[in-house]
N, C-alpha and C positions, 0 to 999 in steps of 0.2 A: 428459561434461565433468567435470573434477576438482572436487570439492567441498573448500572450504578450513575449518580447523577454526579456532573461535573461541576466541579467545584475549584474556585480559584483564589489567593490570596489577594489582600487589598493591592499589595506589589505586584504581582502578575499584573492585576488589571490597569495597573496603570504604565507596567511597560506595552503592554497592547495599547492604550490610547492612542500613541503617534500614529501604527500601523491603522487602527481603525478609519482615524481621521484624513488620514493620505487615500485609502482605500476609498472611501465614503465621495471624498472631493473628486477622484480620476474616473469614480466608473458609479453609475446609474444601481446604487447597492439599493434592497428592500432589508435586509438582514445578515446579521452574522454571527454566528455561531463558534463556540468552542467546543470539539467534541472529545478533546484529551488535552493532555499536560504531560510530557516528562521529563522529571526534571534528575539530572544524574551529578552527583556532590562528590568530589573526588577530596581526598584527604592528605596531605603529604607531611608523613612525622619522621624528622631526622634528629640525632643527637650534636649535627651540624648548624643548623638552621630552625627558626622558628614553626613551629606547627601553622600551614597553610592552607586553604580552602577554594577549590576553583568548581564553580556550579553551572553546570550548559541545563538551557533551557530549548525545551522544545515542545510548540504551540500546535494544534491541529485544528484549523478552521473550514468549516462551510460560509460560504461568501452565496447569499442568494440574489440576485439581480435580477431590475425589470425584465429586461432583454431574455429571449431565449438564446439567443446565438450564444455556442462555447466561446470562452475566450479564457481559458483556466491558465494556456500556456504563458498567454501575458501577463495577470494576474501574479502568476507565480513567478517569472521573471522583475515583477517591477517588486514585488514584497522581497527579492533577494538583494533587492540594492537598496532598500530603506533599512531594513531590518539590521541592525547592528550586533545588537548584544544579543538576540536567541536566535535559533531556525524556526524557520512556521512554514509547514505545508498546507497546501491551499488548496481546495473543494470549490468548484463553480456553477453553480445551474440555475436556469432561471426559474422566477418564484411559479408560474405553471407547472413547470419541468415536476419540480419537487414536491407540489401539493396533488398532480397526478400519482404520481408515483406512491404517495402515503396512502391514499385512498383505493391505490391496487395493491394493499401492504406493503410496500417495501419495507423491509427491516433495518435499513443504514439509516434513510432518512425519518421512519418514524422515530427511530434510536436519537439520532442528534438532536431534530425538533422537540423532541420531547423530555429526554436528561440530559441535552449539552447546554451549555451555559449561552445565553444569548445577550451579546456584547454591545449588540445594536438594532435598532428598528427606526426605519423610516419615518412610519406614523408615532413612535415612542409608545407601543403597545405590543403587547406579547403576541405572537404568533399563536392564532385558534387555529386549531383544526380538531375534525374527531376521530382521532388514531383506533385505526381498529386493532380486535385482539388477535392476536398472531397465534396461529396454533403449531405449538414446539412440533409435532410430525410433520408439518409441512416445512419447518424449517430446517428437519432434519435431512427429508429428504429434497428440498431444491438446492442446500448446502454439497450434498451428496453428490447429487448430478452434476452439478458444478464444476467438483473436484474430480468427477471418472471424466470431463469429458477435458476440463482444460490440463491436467495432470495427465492425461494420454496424448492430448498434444506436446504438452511440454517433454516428455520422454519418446518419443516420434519424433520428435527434431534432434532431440540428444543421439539417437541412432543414427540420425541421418549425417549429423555431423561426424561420428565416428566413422561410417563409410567413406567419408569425404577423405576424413583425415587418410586413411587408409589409401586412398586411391591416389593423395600427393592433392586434391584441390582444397588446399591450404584456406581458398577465400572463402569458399561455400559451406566447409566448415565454420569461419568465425561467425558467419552470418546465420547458418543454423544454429550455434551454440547463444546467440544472442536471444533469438526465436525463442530456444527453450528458456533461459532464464526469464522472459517477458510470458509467457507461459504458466510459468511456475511462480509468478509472484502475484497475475492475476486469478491465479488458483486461490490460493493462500487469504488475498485479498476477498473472495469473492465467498470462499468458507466463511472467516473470522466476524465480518462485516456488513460483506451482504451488500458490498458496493460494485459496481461494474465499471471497471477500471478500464478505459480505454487508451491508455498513454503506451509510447515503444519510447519512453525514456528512462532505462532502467533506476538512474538514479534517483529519479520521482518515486517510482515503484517500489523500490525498496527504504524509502524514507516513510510512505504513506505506510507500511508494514510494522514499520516500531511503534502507529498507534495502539499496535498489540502486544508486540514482540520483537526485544531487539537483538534475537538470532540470525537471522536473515543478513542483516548488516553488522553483525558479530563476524559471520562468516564470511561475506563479498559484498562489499571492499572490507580487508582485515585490515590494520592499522600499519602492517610494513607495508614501504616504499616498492616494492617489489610486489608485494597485491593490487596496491595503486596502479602501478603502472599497468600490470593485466590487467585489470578492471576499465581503465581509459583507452587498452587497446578493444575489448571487447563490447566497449561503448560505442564509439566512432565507427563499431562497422556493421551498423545498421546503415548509415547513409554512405561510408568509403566503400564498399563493395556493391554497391549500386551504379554510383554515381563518382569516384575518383577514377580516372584513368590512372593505369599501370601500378594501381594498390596490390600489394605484396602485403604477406605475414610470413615470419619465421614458421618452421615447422616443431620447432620446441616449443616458442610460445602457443603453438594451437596444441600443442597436446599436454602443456600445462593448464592449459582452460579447459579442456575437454575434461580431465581430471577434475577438476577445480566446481564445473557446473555438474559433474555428475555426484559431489558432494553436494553439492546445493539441493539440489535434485530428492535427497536422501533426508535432509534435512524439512524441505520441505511437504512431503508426504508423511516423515511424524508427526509434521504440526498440525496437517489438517486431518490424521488419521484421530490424534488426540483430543482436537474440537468436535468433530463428528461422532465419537465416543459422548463426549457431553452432550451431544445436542440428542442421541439418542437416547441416554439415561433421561433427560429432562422429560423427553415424551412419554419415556415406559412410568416415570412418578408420576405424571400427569393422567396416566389412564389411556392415553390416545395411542389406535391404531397407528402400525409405523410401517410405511408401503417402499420396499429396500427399489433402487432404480439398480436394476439390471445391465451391464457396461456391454460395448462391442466388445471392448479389448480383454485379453482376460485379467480374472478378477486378482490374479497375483503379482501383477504390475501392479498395481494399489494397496495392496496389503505388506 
């Protein structure tokens, strides 16, 4: 499949300038990367009021760093209190990390290095490397694996919290319902991109997801006050159900999340059932054998 190059207007790049230069000053950067843009323009035409325009920008960056050590969560923390006028999710590894990783094909990072737009460099010199060629069957099928194995996790925990629920332990539900959606979005993630997502912060997770698609957060968090709130209940209890003494959840709110992540759930095996689709058509136009991975679970859980 064609890879498209990123591209940015002269405005874009100079609302990135502040972020760059804050970034560049706080932390030991070698590069930075734009691997998306989306930008959503809303319209408002009344026969009351003048025709309006309100425009959210959102940035997606690789940030590459001498250091190996993660430090993505900070990163992302400190870009959310600079950042004013757009959102930008943040990508951290260091420049080792990511030139190993090219050189064993990765597909995320040969993708960004090579069509994202690169916003900055150390030495003031383009990032060499020599991106090998990817062969669409192999990507078909490590995409595939991927998806049967973190897609059976993520629905493994949706079961599990349905017992829960079922048996009245109210907590061990939210926490397995939390399981599955961080499951099911590093699935998604890990089809589309090709990245390996290690974060249990769903809202991370599902922001890193609209560099492809903004169903996921079309769907959880929805825009009423009322998703909100479930969403921030089944945020919190990844660490409240661990670690708060005498955490309680209603039992309607668990079984409107339980509802709620089993659409997600549903949602999310079209999308990666739909990628997987392309990635196997690209192999059979390319001529290359295409070797199916075989799942423990069965194959109608995934279908």
């Amino acid at each position: 499949m064609e890879n498209k190059t990123v591209k940015l207007s002269n405005l874009q790049c100079k609302e990135l300038d502040k972020v760059i230069i804050s970034l560049v000053e706080k932390y030991k950067t070698e590069y930075i990367f734009c691997f998306g843009c989306r930008n959503n323009t809303k319209s408002v035409i009344s026969c009351f009021v003048e025709e309006a325009k309100q425009s959210e920008t959102h940035y997606f960056l690789l940030v590459i760093t001498t250091d190996i050590a993660r430090i993505e969560h900070d990163v992302q923390d400190y870009i959310n209190t600079i950042s004013e006028a757009s959102k930008i999710t943040i990508v951290v590894h260091g420049l080792a990390t990511v030139t190993n990783a090219i050189l064993q094909g990765s597909r995320f990072f040969s993708a960004v290095c090579r069509y994202g737009l690169q916003l900055y460099s150390a030495s003031g010199l383009l990032l060499k490397i020599d991106y090998p060629n990817l062969n669409p069957a192999t990507t078909f099928t490590k995409a595939q694996k991927h998806f049967y194995h973190r897609f059976g996790m993520a629905s493994g925990f949706l079961e599990s919290a349905s017992n829960s629920y079922d048996g009245s332990f109210y907590s061990n539900c939210m926490f397995e319902l939390h399981q599955s959606v961080e499951q099911a979005c590093i699935a998604v993630i890990r089809v589309y991109i090709a990245y390996r997502a290690d974060l249990h912060n769903l809202t991370r997770l599902i922001s890193l997801c609209k560099c492809f698609s903004d169903e996921p957060a079309d769907l959880f968090p929805n825009k009423s006050d009322e998703d909100q709130r479930l969403f921030q209940l089944l945020l919190k209890s990844y660490s409240e159900t661990r670690y708060k003494d005498g955490y309680e959840i209603a039992d309607y709110d668990a079984d409107k999340l339980c509802t709620k992540v089993r659409e997600f759930l549903e949602l999310i095996k079209r999308l990666c059932n739909k990628k997987l689709q392309e990635y196997r058509q690209a192999a059979e136009d390319a001529g290359k054998e295409i070797e199916d991975y075989i799942p423990l679970l069965p194959a109608s859980l995934f279908s």
